[in-house]
C-alpha positions in Angstrom: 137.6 -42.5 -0.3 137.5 -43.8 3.2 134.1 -44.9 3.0 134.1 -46.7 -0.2 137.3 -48.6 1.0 134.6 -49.9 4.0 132.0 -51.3 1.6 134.4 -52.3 -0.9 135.7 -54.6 1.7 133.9 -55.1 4.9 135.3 -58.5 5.7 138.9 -57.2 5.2 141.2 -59.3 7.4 144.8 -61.1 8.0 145.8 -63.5 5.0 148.0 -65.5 7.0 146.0 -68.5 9.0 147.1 -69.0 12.4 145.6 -69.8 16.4 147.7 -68.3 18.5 150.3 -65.3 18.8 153.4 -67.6 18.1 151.7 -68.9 15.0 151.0 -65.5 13.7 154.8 -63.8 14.5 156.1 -67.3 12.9 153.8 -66.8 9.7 154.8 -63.0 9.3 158.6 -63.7 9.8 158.1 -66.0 7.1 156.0 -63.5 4.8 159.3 -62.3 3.7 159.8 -62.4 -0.2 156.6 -64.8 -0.8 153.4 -64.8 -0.4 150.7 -65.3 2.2 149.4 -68.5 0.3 152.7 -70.0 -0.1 153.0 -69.1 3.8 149.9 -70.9 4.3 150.8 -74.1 2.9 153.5 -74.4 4.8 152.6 -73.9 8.1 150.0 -76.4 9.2 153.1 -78.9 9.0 155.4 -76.3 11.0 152.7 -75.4 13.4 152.1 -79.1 14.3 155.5 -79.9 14.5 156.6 -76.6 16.9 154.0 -75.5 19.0 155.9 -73.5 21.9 159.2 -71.0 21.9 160.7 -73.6 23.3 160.3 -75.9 20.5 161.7 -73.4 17.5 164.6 -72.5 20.0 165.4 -76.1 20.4 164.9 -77.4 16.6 167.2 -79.3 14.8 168.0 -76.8 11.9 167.7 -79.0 8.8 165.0 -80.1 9.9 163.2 -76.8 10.0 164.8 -75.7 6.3 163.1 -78.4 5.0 160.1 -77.3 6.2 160.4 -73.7 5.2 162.1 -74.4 1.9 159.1 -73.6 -0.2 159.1 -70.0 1.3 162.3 -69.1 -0.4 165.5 -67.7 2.0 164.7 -71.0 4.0 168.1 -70.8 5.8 167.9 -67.7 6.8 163.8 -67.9 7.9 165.1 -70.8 9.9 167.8 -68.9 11.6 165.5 -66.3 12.4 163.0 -68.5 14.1 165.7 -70.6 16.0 166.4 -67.4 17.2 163.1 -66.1 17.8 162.1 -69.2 19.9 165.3 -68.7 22.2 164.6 -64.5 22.6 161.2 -65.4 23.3 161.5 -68.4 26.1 165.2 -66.2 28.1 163.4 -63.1 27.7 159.6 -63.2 27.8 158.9 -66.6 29.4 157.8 -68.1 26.1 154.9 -65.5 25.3 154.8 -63.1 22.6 155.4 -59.7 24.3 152.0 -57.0 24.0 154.2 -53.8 23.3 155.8 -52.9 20.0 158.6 -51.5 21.6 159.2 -55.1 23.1 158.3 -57.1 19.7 160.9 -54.6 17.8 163.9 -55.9 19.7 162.9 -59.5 19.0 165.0 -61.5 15.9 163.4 -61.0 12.0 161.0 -58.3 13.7 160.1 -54.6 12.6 157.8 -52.1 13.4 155.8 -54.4 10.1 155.4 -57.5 12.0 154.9 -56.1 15.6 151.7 -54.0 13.7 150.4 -57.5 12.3 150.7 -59.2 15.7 149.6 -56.4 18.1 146.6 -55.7 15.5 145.4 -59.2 14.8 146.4 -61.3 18.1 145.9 -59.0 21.1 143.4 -56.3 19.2 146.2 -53.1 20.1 146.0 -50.7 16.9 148.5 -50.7 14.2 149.0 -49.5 10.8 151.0 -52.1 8.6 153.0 -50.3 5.5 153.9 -53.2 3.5 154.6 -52.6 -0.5 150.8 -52.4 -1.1 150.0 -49.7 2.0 152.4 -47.6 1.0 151.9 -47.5 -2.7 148.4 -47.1 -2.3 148.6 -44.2 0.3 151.0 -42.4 -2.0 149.2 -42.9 -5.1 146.2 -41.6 -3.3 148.1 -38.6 -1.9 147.4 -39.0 1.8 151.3 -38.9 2.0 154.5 -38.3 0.2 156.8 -40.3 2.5 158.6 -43.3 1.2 160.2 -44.3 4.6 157.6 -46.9 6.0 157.5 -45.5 9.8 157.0 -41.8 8.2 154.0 -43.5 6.1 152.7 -45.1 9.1 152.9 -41.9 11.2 151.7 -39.9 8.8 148.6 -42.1 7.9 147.8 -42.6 12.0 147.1 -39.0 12.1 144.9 -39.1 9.4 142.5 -41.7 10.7 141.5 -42.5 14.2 143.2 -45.4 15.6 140.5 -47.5 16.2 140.6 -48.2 12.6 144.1 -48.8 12.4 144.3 -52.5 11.8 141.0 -52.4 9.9 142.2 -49.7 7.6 145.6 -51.6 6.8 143.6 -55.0 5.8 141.7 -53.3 3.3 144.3 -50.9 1.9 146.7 -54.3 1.7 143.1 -56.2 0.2 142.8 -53.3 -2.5 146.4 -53.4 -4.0 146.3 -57.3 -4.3 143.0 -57.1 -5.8 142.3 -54.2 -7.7 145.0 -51.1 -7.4 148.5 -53.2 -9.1 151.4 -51.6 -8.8 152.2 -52.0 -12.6 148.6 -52.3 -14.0 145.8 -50.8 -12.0 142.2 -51.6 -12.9 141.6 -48.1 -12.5 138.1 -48.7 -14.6 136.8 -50.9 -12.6 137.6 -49.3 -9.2 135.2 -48.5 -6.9 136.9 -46.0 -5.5 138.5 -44.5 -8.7 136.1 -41.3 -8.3 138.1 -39.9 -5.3 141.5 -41.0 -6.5 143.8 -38.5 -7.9 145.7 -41.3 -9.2 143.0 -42.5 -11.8 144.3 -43.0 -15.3 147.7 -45.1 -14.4 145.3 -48.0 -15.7 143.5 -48.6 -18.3 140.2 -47.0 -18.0 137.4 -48.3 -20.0 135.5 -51.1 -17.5 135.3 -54.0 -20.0 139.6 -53.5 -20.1 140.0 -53.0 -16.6 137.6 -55.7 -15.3 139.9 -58.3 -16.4 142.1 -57.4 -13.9 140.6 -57.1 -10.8 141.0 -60.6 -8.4 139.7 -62.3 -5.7 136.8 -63.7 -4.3 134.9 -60.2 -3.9 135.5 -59.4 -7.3 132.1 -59.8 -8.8 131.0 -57.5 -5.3 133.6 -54.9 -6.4 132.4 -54.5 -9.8 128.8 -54.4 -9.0 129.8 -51.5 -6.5 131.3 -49.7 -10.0 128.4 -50.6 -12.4 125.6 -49.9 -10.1 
């Protein structure tokens, strides 16, 4: 299943744009409850407007709502990163900390966020269990935790860690695209021979083709017709 999950998406990778650590912890704080596009449409304005700790710790707060308002729970994304920026200049000099144990203590981030930003902005491992991670690994039985640090553990000692990050872009790509939670495209799934959770979707291709999205769909459902 592995395998098919690496040529189904080779070019798997982080949703949210950003250039530098403090872009990327900023963009996943505000990931909450929305999505990555949404995220993404906001934050070339932020980024330009805060580029340092210093300058989210030192924002004027309705200032930096208005900003985040299309994200949804603007106030309290605000909040967060007012108080991210001060953690981060009085504790770490202004630079997002290298260690999960030191992004965990940091405002609006969990073991979730400290994966994306260790895996993406300084290349250290990490298995991200969002909604899609964990649904998928359960569906496909590698685990039946629901707690996401059990799911994470439990998945690490199934694959090398190497692949960590790699393995959580393309598990995350897969639910968006092809394995809904509600409505699977279980017929058009390229990895639908190994998965013992085949059938929670409609199953004839034609039915299940209509369903599968993004820009390597037409790849995906060459990899089930061929």
């Amino acid at each position: 299943m592995k395998r098919c999950l690496d040529e189904a998406y080779p070019d798997a990778h982080c949703e949210l744009d950003f250039g530098t650590p403090l872009e990327l912890i900023v963009a996943v704080v505000l990931s909450a409850q929305t999505t990555d596009v949404r995220v993404n449409e906001v934050t070339p304005a932020l980024f330009a407007r805060y580029r340092t700790a210093a300058d989210y710790a030192g924002a004027d707060p309705t200032e930096l709502e208005e900003l985040l308002r299309p994200t949804g729970f603007f106030r309290a994304k605000a909040r967060s990163l007012l108080r991210l920026g001060a953690e981060l200049v009085e504790r770490f000099d202004g630079e997002v900390p290298r260690t999960i144990e030191e992004l965990v203590t940091l405002p609006g981030v969990g073991r979730k966020t400290a994966n994306v930003v260790l895996g993406n902005a300084f290349d250290v491992p990490g298995i991200t269990v969002d909604t899609h991670f964990g649904r998928l690994v359960r569906r496909w039985g590698w685990t039946a935790e629901e707690d996401p640090v059990k799911v994470e553990h439990a998945v690490g000692e199934l694959i090398p860690r190497k692949e960590w990050t790699m393995l959580s872009h393309r598990v995350i790509f897969h639910g968006r695209r092809v394995c809904h939670a509600r409505k699977p495209a279980c017929g058009a799934c390229p990895l639908a021979r190994d998965c013992p959770a085949f059938g929670a979707g409609p199953t004839e291709f034609a039915e299940a083709a209509k369903l599968v999205k993004g820009p390597e769909r037409e790849h995906l459902l060459a990899m089930v017709q061929r």
